[in-house]
TIBANU-366371 format. One line per 2 residues: number of its first residue (from 1); for each residue x, y, z of C-alpha. Coordinates in nm, 2 decimals. Layout:
# residues N
NUM> X:Y:Z | ... .
//
This chain:
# residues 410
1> 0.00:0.00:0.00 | 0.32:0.25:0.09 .
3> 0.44:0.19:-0.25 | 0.06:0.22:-0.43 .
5> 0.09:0.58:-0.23 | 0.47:0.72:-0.34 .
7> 0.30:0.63:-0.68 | 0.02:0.85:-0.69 .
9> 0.21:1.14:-0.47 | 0.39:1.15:-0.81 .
11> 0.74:1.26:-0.91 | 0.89:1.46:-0.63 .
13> 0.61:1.49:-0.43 | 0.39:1.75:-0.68 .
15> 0.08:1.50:-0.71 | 0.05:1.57:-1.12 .
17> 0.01:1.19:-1.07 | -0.22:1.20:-0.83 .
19> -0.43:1.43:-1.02 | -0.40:1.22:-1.37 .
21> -0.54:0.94:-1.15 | -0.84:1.11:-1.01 .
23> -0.91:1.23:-1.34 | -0.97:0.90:-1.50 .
25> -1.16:0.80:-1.17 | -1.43:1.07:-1.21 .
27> -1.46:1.01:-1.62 | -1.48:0.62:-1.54 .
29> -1.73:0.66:-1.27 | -1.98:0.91:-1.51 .
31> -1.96:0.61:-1.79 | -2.01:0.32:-1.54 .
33> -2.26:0.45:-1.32 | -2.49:0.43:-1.57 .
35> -2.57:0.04:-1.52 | -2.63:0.16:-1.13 .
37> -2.89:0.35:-1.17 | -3.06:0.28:-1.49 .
39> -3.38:0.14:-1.30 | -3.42:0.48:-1.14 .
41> -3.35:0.65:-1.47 | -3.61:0.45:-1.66 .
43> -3.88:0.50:-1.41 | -3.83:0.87:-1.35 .
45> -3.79:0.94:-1.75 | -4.09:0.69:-1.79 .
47> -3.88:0.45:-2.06 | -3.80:0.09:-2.01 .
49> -3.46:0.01:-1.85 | -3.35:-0.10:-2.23 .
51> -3.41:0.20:-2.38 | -3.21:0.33:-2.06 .
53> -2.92:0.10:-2.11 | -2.88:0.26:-2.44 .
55> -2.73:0.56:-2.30 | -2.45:0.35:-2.23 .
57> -2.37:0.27:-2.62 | -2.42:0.61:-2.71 .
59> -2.16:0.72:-2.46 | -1.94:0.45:-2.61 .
61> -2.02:0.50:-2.98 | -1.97:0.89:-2.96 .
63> -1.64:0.79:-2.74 | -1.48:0.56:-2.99 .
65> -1.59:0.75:-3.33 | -1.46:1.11:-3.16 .
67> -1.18:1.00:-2.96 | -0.90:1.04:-3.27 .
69> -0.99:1.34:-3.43 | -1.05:1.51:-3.09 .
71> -0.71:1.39:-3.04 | -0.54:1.51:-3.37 .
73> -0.71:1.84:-3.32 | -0.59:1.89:-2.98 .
75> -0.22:1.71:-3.01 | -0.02:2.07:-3.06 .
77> -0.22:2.22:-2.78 | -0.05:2.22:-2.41 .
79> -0.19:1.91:-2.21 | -0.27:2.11:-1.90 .
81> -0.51:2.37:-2.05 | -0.67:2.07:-2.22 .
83> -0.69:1.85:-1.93 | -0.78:2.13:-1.65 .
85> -1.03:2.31:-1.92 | -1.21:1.98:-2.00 .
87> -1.26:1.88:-1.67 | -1.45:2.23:-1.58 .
89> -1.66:2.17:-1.93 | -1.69:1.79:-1.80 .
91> -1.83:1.90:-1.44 | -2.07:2.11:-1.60 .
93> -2.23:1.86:-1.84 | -2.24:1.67:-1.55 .
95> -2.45:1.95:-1.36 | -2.67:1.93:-1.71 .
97> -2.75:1.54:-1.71 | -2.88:1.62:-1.37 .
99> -3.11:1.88:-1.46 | -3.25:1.65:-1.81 .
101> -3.56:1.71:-1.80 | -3.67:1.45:-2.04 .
103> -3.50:1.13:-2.21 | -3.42:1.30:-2.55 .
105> -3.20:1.58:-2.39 | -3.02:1.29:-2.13 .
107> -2.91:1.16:-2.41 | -2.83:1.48:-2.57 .
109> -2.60:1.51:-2.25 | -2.46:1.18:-2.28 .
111> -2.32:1.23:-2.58 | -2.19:1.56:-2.50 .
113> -1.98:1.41:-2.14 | -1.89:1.14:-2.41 .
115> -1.70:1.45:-2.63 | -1.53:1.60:-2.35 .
117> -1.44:1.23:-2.24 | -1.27:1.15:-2.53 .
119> -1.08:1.49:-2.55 | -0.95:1.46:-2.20 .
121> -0.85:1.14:-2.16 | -0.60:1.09:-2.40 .
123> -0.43:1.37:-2.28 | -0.42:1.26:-1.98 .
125> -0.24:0.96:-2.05 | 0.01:1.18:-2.30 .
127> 0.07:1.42:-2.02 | 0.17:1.13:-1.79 .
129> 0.39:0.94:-2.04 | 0.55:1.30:-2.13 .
131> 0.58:1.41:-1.74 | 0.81:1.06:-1.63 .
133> 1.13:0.95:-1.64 | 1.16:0.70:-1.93 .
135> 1.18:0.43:-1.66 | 0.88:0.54:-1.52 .
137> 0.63:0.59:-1.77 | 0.47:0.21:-1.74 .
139> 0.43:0.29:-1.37 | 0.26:0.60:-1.45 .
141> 0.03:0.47:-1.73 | -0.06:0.20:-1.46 .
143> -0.18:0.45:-1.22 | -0.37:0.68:-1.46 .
145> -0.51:0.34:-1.62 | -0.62:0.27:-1.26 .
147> -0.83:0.54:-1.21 | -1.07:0.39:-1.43 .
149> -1.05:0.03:-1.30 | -1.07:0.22:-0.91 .
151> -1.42:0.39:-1.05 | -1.58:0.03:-1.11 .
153> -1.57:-0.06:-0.75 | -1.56:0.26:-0.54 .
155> -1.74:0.53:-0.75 | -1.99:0.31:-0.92 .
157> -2.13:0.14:-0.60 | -2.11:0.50:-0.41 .
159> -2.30:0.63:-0.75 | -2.56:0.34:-0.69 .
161> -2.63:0.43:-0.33 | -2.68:0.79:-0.40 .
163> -2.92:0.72:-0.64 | -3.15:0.49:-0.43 .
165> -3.10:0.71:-0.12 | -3.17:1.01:-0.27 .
167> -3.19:0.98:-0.67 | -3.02:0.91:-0.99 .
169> -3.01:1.34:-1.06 | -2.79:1.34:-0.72 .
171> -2.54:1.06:-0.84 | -2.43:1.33:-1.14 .
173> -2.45:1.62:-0.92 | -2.17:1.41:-0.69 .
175> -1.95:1.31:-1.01 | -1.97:1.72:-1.10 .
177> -1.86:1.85:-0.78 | -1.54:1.53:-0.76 .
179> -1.47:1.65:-1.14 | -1.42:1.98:-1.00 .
181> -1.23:1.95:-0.75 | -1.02:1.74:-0.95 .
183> -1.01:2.07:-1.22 | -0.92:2.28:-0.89 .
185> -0.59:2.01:-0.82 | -0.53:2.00:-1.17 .
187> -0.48:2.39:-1.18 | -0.25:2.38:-0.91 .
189> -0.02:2.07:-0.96 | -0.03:1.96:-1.36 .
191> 0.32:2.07:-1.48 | 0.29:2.31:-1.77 .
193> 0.42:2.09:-2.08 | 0.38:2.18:-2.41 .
195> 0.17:1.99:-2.67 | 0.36:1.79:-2.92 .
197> 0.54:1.92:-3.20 | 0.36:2.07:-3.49 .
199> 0.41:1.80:-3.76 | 0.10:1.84:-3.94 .
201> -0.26:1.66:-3.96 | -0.16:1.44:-4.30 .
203> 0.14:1.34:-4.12 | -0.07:1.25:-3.82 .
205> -0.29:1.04:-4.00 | 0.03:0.87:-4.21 .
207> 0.18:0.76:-3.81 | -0.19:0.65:-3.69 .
209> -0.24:0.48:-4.01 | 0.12:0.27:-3.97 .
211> 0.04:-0.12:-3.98 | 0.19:-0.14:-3.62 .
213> 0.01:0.07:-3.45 | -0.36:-0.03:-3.61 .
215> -0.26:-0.45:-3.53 | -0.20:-0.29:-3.19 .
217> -0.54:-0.14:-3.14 | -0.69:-0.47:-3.33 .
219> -0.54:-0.66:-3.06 | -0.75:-0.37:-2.82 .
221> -1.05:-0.43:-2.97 | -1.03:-0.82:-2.94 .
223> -0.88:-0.80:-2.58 | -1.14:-0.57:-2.46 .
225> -1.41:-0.76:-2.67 | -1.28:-1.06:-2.46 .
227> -1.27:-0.98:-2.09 | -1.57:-0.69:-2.11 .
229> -1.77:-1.02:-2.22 | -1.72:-1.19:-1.91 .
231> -1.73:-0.89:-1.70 | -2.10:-0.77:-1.90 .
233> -2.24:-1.08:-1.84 | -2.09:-1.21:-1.49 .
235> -2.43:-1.23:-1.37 | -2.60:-1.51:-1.56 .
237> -2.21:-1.65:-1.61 | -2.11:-1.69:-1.23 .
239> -2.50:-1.79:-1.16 | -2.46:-2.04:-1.43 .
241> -2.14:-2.15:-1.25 | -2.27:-2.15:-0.86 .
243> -2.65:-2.16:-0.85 | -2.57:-1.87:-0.65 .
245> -2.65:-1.45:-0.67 | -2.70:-1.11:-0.44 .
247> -2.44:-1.16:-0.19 | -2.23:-1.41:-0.34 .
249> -2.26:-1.19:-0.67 | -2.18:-0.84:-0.50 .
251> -1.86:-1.08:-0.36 | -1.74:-1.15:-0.69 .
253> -1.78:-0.83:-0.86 | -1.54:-0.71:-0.56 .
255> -1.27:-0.94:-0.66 | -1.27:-0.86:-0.93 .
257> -1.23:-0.49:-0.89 | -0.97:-0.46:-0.59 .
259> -0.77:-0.75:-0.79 | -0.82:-0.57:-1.12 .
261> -0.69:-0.25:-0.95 | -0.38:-0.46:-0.82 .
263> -0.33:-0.60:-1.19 | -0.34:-0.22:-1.34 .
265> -0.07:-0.08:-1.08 | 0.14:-0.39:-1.08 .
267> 0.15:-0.42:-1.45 | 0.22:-0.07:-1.52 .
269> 0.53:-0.11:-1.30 | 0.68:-0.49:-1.44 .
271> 0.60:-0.26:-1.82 | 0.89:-0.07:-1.68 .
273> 1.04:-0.39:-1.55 | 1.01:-0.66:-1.86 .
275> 0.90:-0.41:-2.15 | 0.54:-0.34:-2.28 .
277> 0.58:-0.67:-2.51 | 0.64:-0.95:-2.25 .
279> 0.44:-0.81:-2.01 | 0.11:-0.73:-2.28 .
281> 0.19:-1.10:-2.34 | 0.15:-1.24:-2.00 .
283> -0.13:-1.04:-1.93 | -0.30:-1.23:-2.24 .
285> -0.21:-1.54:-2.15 | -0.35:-1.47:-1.79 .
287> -0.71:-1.37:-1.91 | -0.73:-1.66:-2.16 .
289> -0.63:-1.89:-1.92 | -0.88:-1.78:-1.65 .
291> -1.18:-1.72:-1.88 | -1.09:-2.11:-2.03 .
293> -1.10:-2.22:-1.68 | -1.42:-2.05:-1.62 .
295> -1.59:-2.24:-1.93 | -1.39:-2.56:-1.81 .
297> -1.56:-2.56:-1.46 | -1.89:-2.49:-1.67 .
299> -1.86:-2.77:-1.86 | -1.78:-3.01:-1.54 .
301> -2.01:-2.90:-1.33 | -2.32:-2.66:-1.22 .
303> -2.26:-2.61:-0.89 | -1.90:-2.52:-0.86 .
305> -1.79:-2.41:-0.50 | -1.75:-2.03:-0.49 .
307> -1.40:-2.04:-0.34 | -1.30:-2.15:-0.70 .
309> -1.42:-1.92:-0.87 | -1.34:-1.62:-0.66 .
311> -0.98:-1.77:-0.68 | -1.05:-1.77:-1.10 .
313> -1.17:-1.45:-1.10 | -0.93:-1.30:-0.91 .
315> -0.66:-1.44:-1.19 | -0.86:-1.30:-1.45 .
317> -0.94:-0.91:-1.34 | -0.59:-0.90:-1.27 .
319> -0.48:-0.98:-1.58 | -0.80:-0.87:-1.79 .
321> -0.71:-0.52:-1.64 | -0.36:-0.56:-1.64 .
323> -0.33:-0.53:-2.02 | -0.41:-0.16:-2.00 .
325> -0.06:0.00:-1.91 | 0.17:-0.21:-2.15 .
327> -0.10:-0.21:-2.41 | -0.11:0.19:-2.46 .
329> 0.26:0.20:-2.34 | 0.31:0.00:-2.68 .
331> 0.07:0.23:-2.91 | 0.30:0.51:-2.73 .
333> 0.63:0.30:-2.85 | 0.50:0.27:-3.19 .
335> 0.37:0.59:-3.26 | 0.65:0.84:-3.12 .
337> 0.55:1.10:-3.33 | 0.20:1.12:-3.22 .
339> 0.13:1.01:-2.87 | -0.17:1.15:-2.77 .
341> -0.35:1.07:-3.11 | -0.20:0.69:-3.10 .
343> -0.42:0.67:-2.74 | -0.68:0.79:-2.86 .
345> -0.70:0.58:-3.13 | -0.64:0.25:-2.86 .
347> -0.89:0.38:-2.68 | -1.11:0.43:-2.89 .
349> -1.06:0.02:-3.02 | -1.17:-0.01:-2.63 .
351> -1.48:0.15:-2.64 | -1.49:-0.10:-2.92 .
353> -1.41:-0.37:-2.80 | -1.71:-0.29:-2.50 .
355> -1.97:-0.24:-2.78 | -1.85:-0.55:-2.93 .
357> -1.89:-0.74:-2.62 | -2.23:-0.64:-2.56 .
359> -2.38:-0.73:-2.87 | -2.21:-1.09:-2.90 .
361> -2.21:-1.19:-2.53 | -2.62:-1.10:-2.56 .
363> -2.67:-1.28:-2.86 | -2.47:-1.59:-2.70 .
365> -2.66:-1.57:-2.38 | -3.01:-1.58:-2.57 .
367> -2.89:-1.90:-2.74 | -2.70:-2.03:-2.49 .
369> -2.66:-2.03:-2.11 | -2.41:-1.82:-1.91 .
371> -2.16:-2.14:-1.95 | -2.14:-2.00:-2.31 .
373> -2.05:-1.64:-2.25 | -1.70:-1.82:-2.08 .
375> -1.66:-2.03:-2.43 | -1.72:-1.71:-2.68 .
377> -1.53:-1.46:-2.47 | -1.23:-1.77:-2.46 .
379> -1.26:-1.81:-2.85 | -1.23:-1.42:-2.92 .
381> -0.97:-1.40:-2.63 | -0.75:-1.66:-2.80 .
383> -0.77:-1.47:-3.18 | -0.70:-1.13:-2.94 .
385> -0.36:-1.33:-2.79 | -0.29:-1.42:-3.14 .
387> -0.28:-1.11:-3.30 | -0.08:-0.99:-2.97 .
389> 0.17:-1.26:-3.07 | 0.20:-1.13:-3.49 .
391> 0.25:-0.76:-3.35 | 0.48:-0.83:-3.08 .
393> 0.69:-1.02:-3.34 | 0.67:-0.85:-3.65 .
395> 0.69:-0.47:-3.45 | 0.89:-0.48:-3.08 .
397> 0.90:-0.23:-2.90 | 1.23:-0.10:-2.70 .
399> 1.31:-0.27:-2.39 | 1.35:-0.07:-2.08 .
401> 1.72:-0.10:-2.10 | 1.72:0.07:-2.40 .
403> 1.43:0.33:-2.26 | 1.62:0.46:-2.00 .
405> 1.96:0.52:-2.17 | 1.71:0.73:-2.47 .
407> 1.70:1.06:-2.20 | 1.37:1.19:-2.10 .
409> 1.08:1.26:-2.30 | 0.92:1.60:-2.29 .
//
């Protein structure tokens, strides 16, 4: 825990890190919190709770379609202006969403906080790349990575009680008045770096558009299509498993969180340690393993003993968060000329990779039973590892050795 804390204080104490993190907490916690309170959302706006889940995939289409050209748009601008302005813009959508007065402008607002999402994140995760020593910068994309892996299982359950103690309008009103205090921090502590240097928006497009960097967002897409699968559906997949839910449900959801937490601060640091490559690797062969295991015990049995598969589960959110860091360390590697737009452009084969996952994991739980969310999200996991595999091999990235002795970046 010490260690967790030197972390976030940040590079000589200035808690830019710090800040970074909390950033990607509050954006994480305004697009999870949504599956917390859609029933009070669908009964105060007087739609059914499917119409209200969709506010989810328009947060997530309007993420992944904006996320680049917000990115090459914003690349020569200074990070902290960015960052600090689009949390203040970000509080006050949030402030908005709360005073929706009818479904149609809620998801007006959604897409809107999905704009300012995808202009501040990546940013966010340039600015901390940019801001560490060369040996440091897996560490630091671990902690801003765990900001939004943190959100899952302290914001979104603190979201969800807010909303059924007092309602789902004071859940946004709370994210609004975190994101500002975050903007507040920012202002104070983000070190004044300069955007990237001017090099052009063809030129942009030519370094996004380099076969390395789009088989390392296709390995994104599958990755994320992979684990979000399990995690979408761990309802009916763990019931399927135990015969069990509530309490024995609200357990496993917590493993996974605090474990997927652990996995996106540990393997930001052995990124540092091994290299993006052999650590995005492990990671891979981690998640594949556990979510094989997880169809495995399906297969044997339907009343598995929940000690297994918390000890499963526990494997895979470590390692189906884990991927994170080394994975947009790598896009970082490979696109040296535009950092900020080659994030954007991983994130958005995330978002992705989360649409993805919805659509198949439903259509294989309406033909199947949760046993079969465990064999698809296995099947795309092992294509995801594969194409891992080509673009580790036909691309590598620098190993840390050679990282360090490059000087600092920024």
């Amino acid at each position: 825990m010490t260690s967790v804390v030197k972390v976030l204080a940040g590079q000589g104490g200035s808690g830019w890190l710090l800040c970074l993190f909390l950033a990607t907490f509050v954006i994480g916690t305004d697009d999870f919190v949504i599956a917390g309170v859609l029933p009070e959302i669908a009964s105060d706006m007087n739609v059914s709770e499917a119409a209200a889940g969709q506010l989810v995939t328009v947060f997530s289409v309007t993420y992944a379609i904006a996320a680049p050209p917000l990115a090459v748009a914003t690349a020569r601008q200074p990070r902290k202006p960015v960052i600090v302005g689009g949390l203040a813009l970000f509080a006050l959508a949030n402030v908005a969403t709360a005073f929706a007065p009818h479904y149609t402008a809620l998801t007006v607002m959604r897409v809107v906080t999905a704009l300012i999402a995808a202009a501040i994140t990546p940013a966010v995760f340039a600015l901390a790349a940019r801001a560490s020593a060369p040996e440091r910068v897996g560490r630091a994309m671990g902690t801003v990575a765990a900001g939004l892996t943190v959100s899952l299982f302290i914001g979104v359950p603190v979201g969800t009680l807010l909303s059924s103690a007092h309602s789902w309008r004071a859940t946004f009103l709370a994210v609004a008045l975190a994101t500002t205090a975050v903007a507040l921090a920012s202002l104070r502590l983000l070190p004044p770096l300069p955007g990237a240097p001017e090099i052009g928006v063809r030129r942009q497009l030519l370094v996004l558009a380099r076969p390395a960097v789009l088989l390392c967002v296709a390995g994104t897409v599958l990755g994320a299509s992979s684990g979000l699968m399990t995690y979408t559906y761990v309802a009916p997949l763990t019931y399927g498993l135990t015969g069990r839910d509530g309490a024995t449900l609200a357990l496993f959801i917590s493993v996974i969180g605090v474990f997927g937490a652990l996995g996106t601060f540990l393997c930001g640091r052995l990124t540092d340690r091994w290299g993006p490559d052999r650590t995005l690797i492990a990671t891979f062969i981690g998640l594949v393993t556990a979510t094989a295991a997880l169809a495995l015990i399906g297969a044997l049995t339907d009343q598995a003993p929940s000690w297994l598969i918390v000890i499963v589960l526990a494997v895979w959110g470590f390692a189906g968060w884990g991927f994170n860091p080394p994975m947009n360390a790598r896009a970082l590697e490979l696109a040296r000329d535009a950092e900020a737009e080659a994030v954007a452009l991983n994130t958005s084969g995330l978002y992705i990779g989360i649409a993805v996952a919805g659509a198949l994991g439903g259509w294989v739980l309406s033909h199947h039973n949760g046993t079969g969310i465990a064999v698809a999200a296995t099947a795309v996991g092992i294509v995801a590892a594969l194409a891992i595999l080509t673009s580790v091999h036909r691309y590598p990235t620098t190993t840390p050795a050679r990282r360090c002795s490059s000087g600092p970046t920024g």
